[in-house]
C-alpha positions in Angstrom: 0.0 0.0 0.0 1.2 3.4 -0.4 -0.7 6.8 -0.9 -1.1 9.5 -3.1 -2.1 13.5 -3.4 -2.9 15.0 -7.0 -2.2 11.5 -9.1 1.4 11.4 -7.8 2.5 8.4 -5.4 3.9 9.6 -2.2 6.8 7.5 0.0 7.4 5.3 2.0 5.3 2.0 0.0 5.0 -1.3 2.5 4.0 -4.0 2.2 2.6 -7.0 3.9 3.6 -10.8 3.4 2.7 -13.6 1.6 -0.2 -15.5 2.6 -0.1 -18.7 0.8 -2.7 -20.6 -0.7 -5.5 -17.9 0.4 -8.1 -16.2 -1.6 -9.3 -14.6 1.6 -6.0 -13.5 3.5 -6.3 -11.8 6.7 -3.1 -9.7 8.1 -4.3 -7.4 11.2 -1.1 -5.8 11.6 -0.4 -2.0 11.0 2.3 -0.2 8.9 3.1 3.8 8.7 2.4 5.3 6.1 3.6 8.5 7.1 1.3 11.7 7.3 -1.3 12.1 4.3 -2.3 15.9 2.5 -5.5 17.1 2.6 -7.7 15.0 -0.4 -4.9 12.4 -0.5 -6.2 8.4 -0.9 -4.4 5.2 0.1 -3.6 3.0 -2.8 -3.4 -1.2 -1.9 -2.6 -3.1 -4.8 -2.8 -6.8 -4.8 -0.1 -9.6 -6.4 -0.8 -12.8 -7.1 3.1 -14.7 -5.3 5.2 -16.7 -7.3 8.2 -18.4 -5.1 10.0 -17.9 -7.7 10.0 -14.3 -8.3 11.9 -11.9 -6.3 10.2 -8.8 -6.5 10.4 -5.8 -3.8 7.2 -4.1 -3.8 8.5 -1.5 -1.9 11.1 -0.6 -4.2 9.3 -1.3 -7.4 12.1 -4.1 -8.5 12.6 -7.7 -9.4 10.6 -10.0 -11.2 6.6 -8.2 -11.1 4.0 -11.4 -10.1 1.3 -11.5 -11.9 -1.1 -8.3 -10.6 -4.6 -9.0 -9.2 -6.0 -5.5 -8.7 -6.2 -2.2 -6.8 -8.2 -0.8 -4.2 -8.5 3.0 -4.0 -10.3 4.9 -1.3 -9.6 8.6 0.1 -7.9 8.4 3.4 -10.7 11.5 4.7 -13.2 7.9 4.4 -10.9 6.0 7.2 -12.7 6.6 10.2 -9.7 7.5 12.6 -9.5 4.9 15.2 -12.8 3.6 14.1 -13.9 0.7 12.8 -12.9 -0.5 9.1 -14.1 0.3 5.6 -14.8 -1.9 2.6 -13.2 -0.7 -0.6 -14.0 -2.0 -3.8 -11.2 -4.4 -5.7 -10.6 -2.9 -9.3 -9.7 -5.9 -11.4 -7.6 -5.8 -14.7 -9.8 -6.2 -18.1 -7.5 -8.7 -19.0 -7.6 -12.3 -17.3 -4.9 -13.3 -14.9 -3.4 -16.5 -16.1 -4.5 -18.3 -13.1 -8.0 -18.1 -14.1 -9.0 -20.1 -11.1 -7.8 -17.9 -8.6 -9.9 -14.8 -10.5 -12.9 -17.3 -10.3 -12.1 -17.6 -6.7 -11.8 -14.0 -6.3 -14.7 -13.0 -8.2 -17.6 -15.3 -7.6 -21.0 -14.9 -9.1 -22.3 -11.5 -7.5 -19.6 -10.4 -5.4 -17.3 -8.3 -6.5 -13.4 -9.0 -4.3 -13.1 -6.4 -1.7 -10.0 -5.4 0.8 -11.5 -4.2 4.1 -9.0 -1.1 5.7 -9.1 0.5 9.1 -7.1 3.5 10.5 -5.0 3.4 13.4 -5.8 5.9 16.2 -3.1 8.5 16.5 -2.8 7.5 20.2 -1.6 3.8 19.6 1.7 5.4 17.4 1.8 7.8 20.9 2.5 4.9 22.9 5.3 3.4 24.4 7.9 2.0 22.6 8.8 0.0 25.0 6.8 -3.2 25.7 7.3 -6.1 27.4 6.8 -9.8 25.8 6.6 -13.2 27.1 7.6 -15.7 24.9 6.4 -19.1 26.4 7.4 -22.3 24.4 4.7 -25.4 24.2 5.6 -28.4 26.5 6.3 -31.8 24.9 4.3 -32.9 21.9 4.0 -36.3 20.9 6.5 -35.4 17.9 9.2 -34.3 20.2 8.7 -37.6 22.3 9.1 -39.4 18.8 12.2 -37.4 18.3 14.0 -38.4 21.2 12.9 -42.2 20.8 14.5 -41.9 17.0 10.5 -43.1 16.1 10.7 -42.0 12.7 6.9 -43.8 11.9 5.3 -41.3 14.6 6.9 -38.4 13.9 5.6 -38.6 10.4 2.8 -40.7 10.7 0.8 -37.5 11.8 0.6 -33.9 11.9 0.0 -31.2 14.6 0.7 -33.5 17.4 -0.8 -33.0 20.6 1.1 -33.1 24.3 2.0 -35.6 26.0 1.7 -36.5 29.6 4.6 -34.9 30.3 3.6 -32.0 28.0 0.6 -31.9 30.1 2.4 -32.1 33.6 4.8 -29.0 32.2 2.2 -27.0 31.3 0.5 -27.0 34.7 3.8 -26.9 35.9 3.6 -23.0 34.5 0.0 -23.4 35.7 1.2 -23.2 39.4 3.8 -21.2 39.2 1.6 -18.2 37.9 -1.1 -19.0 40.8 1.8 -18.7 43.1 2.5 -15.7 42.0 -1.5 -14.3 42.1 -1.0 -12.5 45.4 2.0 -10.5 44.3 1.0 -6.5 43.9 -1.2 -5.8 40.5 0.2 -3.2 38.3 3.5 -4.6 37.2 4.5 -6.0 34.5 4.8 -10.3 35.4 3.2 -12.7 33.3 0.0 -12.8 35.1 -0.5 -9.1 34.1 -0.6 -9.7 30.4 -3.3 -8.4 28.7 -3.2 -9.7 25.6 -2.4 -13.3 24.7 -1.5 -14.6 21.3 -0.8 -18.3 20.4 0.0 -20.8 17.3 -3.2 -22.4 16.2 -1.3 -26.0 16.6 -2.6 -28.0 18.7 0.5 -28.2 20.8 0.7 -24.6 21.6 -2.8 -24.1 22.0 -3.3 -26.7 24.9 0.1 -25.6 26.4 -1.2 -21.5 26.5 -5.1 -22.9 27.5 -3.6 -25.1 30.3 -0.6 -23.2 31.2 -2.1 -19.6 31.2 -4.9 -21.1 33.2 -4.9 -18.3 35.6 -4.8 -15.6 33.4 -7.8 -17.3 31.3 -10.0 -19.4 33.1 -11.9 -18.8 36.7 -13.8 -16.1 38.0 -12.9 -12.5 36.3 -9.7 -13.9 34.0 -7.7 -11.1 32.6 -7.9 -11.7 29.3 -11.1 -13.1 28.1 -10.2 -14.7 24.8 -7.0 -16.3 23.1 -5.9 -14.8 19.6 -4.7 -17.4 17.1 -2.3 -16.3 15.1 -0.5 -18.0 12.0 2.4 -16.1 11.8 3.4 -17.7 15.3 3.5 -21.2 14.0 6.5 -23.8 14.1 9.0 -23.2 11.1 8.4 -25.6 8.3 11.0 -27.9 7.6 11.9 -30.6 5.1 10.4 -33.2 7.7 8.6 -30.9 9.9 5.1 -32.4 9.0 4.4 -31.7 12.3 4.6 -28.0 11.8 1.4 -28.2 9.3 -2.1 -28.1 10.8 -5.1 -30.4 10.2 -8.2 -27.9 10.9 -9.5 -24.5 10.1 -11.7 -22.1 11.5 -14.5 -23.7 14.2 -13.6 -27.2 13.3 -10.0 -25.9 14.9 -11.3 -25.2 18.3 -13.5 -28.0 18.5 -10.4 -30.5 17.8 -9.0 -28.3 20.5 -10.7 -29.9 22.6 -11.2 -32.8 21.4 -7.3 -33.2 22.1 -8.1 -31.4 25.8 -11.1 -33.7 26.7 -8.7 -36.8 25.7 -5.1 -35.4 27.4 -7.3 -35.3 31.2 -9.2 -38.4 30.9 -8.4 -39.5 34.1 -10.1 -35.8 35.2 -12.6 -34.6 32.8 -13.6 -32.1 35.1 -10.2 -30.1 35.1 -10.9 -30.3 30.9 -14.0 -28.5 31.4 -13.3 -24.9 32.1 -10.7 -25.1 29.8 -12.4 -25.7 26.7 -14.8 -23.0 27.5 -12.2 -20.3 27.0 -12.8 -18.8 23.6 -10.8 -18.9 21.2 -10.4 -16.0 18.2 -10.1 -17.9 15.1 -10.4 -14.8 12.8 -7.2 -15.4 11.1 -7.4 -19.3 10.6 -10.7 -19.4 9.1 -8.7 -20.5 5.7 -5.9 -23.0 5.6 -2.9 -21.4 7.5 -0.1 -24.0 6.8 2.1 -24.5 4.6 2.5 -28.5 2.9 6.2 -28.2 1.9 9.2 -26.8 3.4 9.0 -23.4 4.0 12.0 -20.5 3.4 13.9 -18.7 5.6 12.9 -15.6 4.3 9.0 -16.3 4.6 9.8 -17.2 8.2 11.5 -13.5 8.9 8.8 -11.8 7.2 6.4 -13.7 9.5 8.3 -12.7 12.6 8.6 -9.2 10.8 5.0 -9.0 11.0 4.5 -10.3 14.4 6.8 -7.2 15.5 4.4 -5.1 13.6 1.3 -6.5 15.0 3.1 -5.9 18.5 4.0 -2.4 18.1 0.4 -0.8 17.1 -0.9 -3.4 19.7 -2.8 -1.0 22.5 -1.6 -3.8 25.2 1.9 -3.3 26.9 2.0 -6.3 28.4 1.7 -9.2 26.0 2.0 -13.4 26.1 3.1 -14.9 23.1 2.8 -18.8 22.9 5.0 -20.9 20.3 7.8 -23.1 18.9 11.5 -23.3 19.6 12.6 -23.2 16.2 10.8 -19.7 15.4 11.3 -17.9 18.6 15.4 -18.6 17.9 15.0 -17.2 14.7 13.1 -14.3 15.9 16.1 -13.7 18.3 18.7 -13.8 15.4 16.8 -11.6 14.1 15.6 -8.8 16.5 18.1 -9.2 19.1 19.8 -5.9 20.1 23.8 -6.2 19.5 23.8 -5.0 23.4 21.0 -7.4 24.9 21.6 -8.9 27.9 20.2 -12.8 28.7 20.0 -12.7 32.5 22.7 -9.4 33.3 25.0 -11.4 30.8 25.2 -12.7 27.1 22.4 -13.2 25.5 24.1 -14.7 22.2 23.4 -18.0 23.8 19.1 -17.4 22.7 20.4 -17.4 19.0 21.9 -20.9 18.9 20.2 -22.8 21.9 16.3 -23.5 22.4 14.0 -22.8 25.2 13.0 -25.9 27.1 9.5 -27.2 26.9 6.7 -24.6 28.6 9.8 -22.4 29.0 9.0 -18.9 29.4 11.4 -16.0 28.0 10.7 -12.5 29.5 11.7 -9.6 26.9 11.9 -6.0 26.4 10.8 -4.8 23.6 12.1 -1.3 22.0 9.9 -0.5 18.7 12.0 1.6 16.2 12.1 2.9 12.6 14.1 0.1 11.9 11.7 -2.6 13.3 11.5 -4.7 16.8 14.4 -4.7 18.8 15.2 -7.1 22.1 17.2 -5.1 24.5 17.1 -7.5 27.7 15.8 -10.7 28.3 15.2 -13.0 31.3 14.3 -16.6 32.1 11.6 -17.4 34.2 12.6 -19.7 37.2 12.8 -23.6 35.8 13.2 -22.4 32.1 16.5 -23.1 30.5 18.1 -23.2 27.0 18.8 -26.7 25.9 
């Protein structure tokens, strides 16, 4: 997107990333666009993405993918901090050469539309500072199969579950943020997050439900709802079928807990009041995986976008739920040259992984350059294996 004042584009142009295999992507993150003249309108043109091109949208160069269409719309029509606008899709007179994706687009009697909504000047007003738990799922069946060199189970499925021990590390987290309940409110611990994002795999969903239990579940929870997010999940690799998922959108949270209701058989009733926590499944309504081995670049712009979602977040305090392999790669890549792991070297986050339902505390500087980690911490019983 970019925007423009008498016909002539104005700087900076940004741009969002790939969502693969969608015809209905959904981002909700923010991006600057700077400050817009009086009759200017925002300008969000669509591409259809080839892996092989390499084209920069933002500078104009590479190999173009093929074009989908434009939405125009005057910024003066973007409520400020309101709620969103639909803009029409203009689409090309001539036929894209994937006619079945302009079928998909275009279906009998309803014309494509991007919906758009402004960000209150207030949010960019904030503080740049924020402060991030990243909390890593416990055991999974996969990783069990891992360590027994069971090459049939780990790819015999996909989105494993927990295990026992998965389950028993989770609550583990459980307790140790109930113990901390009668500490003084108005800080910034764990159990003051506001704001709790997680993986839609399974794995990660059962470990936040189970071990953010205090924050979500009970009389008057904190945060009232869990926020699925895609661009959280595991890193693809060449045998990583356990990093693809197996539901979408309602049929997601009812496997959910499906794979609750069977990890506490032996106490259904502890099962209970976790399934009732609800679940946002805005953004996995549509397939969110990916079936093949997935790039290292798609996986930075994934954690680029989580940084942006983060920054024009209104919550300070935020709980992130994941994978090992992404949250190291989001450390090479937004780890201040100066951070500081403990009061020492936090180099060590870059090569090593947090252990299962291990919790990472971070500060979080948001600058023109993008997310930065300036100081991180392990919660008590977290290590880096």
């Amino acid at each position: 997107p970019f925007w423009r004042a008498g016909g002539e584009p104005r700087l900076p142009r940004v741009a969002w990333p790939v969502k693969a295999d969608a015809t209905n992507p959904v981002w909700n993150s923010s991006r600057l666009l700077g400050c817009a003249e009086e009759g200017a309108v925002v300008v969000v043109d669509f591409y259809d993405h080839d892996e092989s091109a390499a084209y920069d949208v933002t500078k104009l160069s590479g190999s173009r993918p093929d074009f989908i269409g434009r939405a125009v719309l005057p910024v003066a029509d973007l409520p400020v901090g309101g709620g969103s606008v639909e803009a029409l899709l203009e689409l090309p007179r001539r036929s894209l050469s994937l006619s079945s994706l302009r079928r998909a687009l275009q279906p009998p009697g309803h014309p494509p539309t991007c919906t758009l909504a402004r960000v209150a000047p207030s949010m960019l007003r904030g503080p740049r500072r924020k402060v991030v738990y990243l909390i890593r799922h416990g055991e999974s069946l996969w990783n069990e199969a891992q360590a027994d060199k069971d090459v049939y189970g780990m790819l015999s499925e996909v989105d494993h579950p927990l295990t026992a021990e998965g389950r028993e590390q989770a609550e583990a987290l459980a307790a140790q943020l109930s113990a901390a309940a009668g500490a003084t409110p108005g800080g910034d611990s764990l159990l003051e997050s506001t704001q709790v994002l997680c993986s839609p795999l399974t794995r990660a969903v059962q470990t936040c439900l189970i071990g953010l239990a205090p924050l979500l579940a009970g009389e008057g929870p904190r945060v009232r709802v869990v926020t699925l997010d895609p661009n959280l999940r595991e890193k693809r690799n060449a045998m990583g079928k356990d990093s693809s998922g197996k539901w979408v959108g309602g049929k997601l949270q009812a496997g959910v807990r499906t794979t609750l209701r069977a990890l506490y058989d032996d106490a259904p009733e502890r099962a209970a009041p976790l399934c009732e926590v609800p679940l946002d499944l805005e953004m996995v309504r549509a397939k969110w995986w990916l079936g093949s081995r997935e790039t290292e670049a798609s996986v930075d712009a994934r954690i680029e976008e989580l940084g942006a979602r983060l920054c024009y977040s209104p919550h300070n305090v935020i709980a992130v739920v994941g994978h090992s392999h992404y949250f190291r790669q989001l450390f090479r890549a937004q780890l201040d040259e100066r951070a500081t792991l403990d009061g020492g070297d936090a180099s060590a986050l870059t090569v090593q992984k947090l252990s299962n339902a291990g919790v990472a505390r971070c500060e979080v500087e948001f600058r023109a350059e993008g997310a930065r980690i300036t100081a991180v911490q392990l919660l008590p019983g977290t290590e880096l294996v």
